[in-house]
C-alpha positions, 0 to 999 in steps of 0.5 A: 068301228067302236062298241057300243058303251054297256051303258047305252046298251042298258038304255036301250034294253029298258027302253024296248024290252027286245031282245034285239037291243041286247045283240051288240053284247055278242060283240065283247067277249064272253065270260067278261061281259058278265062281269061288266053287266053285273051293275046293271039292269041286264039280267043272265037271264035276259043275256041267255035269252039273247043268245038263243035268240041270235042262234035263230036270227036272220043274220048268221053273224050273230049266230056266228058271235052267239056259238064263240060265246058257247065255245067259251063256256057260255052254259047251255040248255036243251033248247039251246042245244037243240038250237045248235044241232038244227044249225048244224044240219042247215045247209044255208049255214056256213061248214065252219058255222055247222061243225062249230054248232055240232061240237058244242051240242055233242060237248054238252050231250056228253057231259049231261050223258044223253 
């Protein structure tokens, strides 16, 4: 299956404005898809909107995508470390999809030493 092209990503973006349209980004790699948005009208911002997003979306495939991101060094924030320590204790989510989740909030707890 091709990726979608970033531009038709973008396209979609300023047609709907939801952060649904920007899922597909989880798809390229992290921290090089940042560089590749940077001419365009898709803000960090709006990437790390999406990434929170993900990490509560209905399919744990884009949870999945959204957490190898963070393991990646995608910066995190309470709410989104919050995030990561409710999947972590969700028996629906897959064991690997939780240890994942519960090593990368632990990682961030300590290094802003809560």
């Amino acid at each position: 299956m091709a990726m979608v092209e970033i531009e038709e990503i973008e396209h979609r973006w300023i047609e709907s404005n939801r952060l649904i349209s920007l899922l597909v980004l989880l798809e390229y790699e992290y921290p090089e898809i940042m560089e590749r948005i940077q001419p365009t009208q898709i803000s960090t911002e709006s990437v790390a909107e999406m990434l929170s997003f993900a990490l509560d979306f209905g399919s744990r495939h884009w949870a999945e995508k959204a957490v190898t991101w963070i393991e990646s060094g995608f910066p995190i924030d309470i709410s989104i470390c919050d995030k990561l320590l409710k999947i972590s204790a969700s028996k629906i989510d897959s064991q690997n999809l939780r240890h994942r989740s519960l090593k990368q909030a632990k990682r961030w707890q300590r290094a802003i030493a809560i």
